[in-house]
C-alpha positions in Angstrom: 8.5 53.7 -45.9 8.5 56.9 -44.8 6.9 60.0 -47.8 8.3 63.4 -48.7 5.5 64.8 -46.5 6.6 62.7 -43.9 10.0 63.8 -43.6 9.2 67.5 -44.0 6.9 67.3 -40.7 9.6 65.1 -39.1 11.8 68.2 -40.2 9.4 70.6 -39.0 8.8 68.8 -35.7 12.1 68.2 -34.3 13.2 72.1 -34.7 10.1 73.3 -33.2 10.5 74.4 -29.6 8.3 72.6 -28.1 9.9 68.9 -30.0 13.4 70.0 -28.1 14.2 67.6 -26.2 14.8 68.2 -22.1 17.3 66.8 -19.8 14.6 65.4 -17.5 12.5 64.3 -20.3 12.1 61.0 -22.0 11.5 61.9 -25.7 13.2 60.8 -28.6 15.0 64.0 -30.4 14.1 64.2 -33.9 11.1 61.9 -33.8 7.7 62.7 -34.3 5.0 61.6 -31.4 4.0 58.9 -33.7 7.3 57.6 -34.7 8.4 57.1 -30.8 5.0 55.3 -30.0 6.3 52.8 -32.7 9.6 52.7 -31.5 8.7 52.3 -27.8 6.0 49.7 -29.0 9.0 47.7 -30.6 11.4 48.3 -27.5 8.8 46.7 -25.5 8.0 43.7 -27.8 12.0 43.1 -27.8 12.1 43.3 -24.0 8.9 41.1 -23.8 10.8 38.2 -26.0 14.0 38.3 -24.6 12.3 38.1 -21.1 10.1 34.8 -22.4 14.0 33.0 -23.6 15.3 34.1 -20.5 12.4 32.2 -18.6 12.6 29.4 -20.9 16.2 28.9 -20.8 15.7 29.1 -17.0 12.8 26.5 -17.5 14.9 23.8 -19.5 17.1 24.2 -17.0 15.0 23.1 -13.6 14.1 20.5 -16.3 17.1 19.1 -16.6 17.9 19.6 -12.6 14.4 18.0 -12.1 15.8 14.5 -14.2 19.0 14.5 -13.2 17.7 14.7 -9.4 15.3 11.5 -10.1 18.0 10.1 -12.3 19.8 9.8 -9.4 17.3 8.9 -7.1 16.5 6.0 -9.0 20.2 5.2 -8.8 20.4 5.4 -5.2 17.7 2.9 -5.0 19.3 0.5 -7.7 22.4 0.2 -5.2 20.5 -0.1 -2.2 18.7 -2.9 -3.9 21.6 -4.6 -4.5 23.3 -4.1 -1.0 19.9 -5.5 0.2 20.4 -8.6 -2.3 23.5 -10.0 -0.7 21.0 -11.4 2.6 18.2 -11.9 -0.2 18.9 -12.7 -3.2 15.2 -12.0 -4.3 15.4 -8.4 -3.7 18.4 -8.1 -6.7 17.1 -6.1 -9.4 18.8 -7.9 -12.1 17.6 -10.8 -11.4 14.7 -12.6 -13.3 11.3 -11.9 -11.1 10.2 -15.5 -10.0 6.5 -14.8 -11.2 7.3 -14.9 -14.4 8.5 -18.4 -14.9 4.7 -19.3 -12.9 1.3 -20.4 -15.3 -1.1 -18.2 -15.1 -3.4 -19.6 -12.5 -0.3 -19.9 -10.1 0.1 -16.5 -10.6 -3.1 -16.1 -10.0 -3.4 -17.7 -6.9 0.2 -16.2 -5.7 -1.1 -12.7 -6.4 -4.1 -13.8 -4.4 -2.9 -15.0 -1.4 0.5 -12.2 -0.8 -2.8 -9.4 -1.0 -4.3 -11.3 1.9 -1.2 -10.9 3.4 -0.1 -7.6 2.7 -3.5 -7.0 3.7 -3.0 -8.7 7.5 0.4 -7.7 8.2 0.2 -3.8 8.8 4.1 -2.7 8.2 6.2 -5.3 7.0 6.9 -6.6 3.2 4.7 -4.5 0.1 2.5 -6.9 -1.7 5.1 -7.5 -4.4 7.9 -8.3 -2.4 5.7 -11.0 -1.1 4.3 -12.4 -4.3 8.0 -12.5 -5.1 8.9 -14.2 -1.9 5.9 -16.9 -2.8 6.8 -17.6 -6.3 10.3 -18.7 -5.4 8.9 -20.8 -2.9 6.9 -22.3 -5.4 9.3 -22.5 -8.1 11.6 -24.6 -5.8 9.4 -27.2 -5.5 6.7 -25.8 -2.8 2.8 -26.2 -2.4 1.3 -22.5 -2.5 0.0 -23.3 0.5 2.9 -24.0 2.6 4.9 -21.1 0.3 2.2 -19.0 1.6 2.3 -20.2 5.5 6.0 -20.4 5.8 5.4 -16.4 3.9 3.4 -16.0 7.1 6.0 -17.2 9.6 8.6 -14.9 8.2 6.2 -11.7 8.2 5.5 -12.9 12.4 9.2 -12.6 12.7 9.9 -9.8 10.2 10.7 -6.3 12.3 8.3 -3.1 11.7 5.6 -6.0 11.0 2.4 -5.5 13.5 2.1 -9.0 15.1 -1.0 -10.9 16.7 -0.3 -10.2 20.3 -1.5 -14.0 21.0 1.9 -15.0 19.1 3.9 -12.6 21.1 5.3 -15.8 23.3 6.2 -17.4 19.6 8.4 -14.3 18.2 11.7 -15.0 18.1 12.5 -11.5 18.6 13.4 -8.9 21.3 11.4 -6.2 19.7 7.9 -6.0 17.8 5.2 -4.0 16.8 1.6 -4.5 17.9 -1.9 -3.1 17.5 -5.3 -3.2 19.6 -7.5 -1.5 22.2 -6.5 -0.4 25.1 -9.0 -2.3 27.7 -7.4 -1.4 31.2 -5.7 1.2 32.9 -4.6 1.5 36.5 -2.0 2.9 39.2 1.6 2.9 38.4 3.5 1.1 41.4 6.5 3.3 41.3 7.5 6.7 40.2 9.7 5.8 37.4 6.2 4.4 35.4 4.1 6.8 33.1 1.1 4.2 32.8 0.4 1.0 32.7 -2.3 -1.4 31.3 -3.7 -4.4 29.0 -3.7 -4.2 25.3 -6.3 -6.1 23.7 -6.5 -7.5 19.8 -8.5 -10.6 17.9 -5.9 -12.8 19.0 -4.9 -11.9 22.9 -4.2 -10.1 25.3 -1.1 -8.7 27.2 0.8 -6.4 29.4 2.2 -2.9 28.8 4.5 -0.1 30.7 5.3 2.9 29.5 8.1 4.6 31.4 8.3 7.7 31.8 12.0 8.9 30.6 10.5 7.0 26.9 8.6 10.7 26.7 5.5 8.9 25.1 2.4 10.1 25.0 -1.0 9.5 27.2 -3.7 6.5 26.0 -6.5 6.3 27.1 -9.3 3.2 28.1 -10.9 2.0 24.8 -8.6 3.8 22.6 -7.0 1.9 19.7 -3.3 2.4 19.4 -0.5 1.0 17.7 2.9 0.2 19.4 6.2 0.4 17.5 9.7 -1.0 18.4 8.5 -1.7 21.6 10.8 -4.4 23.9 9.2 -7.7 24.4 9.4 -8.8 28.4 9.4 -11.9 30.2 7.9 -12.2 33.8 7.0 -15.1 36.0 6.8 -17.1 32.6 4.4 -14.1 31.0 5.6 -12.1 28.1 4.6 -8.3 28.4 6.1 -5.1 26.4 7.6 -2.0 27.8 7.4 1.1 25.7 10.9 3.0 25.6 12.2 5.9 24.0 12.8 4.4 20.5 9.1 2.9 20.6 6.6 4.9 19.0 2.9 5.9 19.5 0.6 6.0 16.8 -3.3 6.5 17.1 -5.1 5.0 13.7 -8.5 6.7 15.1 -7.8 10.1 16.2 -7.3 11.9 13.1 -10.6 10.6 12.4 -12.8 10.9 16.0 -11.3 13.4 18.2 -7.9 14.9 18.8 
């Protein structure tokens, strides 16, 4: 609170000449030095907290964007698992997961043995999908093992799943996806061919062309690469694979040996 003596030098200060205040200036008329540094001291404090509500309202806000957003991703993917339910029922959310109703050292060996195969097949079903796929096998009345091979059949035939090429002849399928090493290169016989080769796994060996309008890129001898959506061909009663411009190229190794 503000003294006598206080006041009086207020008094004194404000009618001096030099306390006027100027147009161009930025002092407080009537106020001594002291009394604006605590007045712009509070100003700033004022500005300071209604910047930090302004932030935070703007903070709670992205918050709430942020949830809504994954509130509605998580929607999305509720529907799609329900469209995807209607060819297998297995893939329904609201159903009761199969693995549930198994004892605990079927579940054991069901966990077991989709991991093996998760591990083998290189793009088709996620490790829970086939537990799930198992466990239904095995709940209708199925050995694990033959739940487990006919799991392996389906994978073989499944699309986006990296097959053996030595059961290339066996997929029922117009399409698929293989891995291994490039072993041979040699001459294109016509123009319209970018290169042409063996492809060489575990399992087998086989044919490939890549043609030149499929805009694929160059392999090279000893190289392993990974063919996508590539179209399964039949010649003189041989199956082969031509890559086309839906296939893709991928090279496993590269990002790790050389570019």
């Amino acid at each position: 609170r503000a003294t006598v003596e206080m006041e009086i030098q207020a008094k004194v200060d404000a009618n001096h000449p030099d306390a006027r205040i100027d147009e161009q200036s930025d002092q407080i008329y009537g106020k001594t030095l002291e009394q604006e540094e605590r007045i712009r001291a509070r100003e700033e404090e004022l500005e300071m907290i209604s910047a930090r509500a302004a932030f935070g309202r703007q903070s709670g806000r992205e918050r709430r964007s942020q949830r809504i957003a994954e509130e509605a991703v998580q929607e999305r993917h509720r529907e799609f698992q329900k469209r995807a339910a209607s060819v297998d029922s297995t893939l329904n959310p609201d159903r009761q997961d199969p693995r549930e109703q198994l004892s605990p050292a079927e579940l054991g060996q069901v966990n077991e043995q989709a991991g093996r195969l998760a591990a083998e097949t290189v793009g088709g079903y996620t490790r829970a999908v086939i537990a799930r796929r198992i466990a239904t096998c095995v709940l209708e009345g199925a050995e694990i093992f033959e739940a487990v091979m006919a799991m392996k059949e389906e994978l073989h035939h499944e699309a986006g799943t990296i097959v053996p090429i030595g059961s290339l002849e066996e997929i029922d399928r117009g399409e698929i996806s293989i891995e291994g090493e490039i072993v041979e290169l040699w001459e294109p016989s016509c123009r319209s061919m970018q290169q042409v080769g063996l492809i060489e796994d575990e399992t087998g060996m086989t044919k490939f062309t890549v043609w030149k309008a499929s805009r694929q890129p160059m392999v090279r001898e000893g190289e392993r690469v990974r063919f996508r959506a590539v179209a399964k061909n039949w010649y003189q009663g041989r199956c082969s694979i031509a890559l086309t411009g839906w296939s893709q190229v991928v090279f496993p190794d590269r990002g790790r040996w050389w570019a």
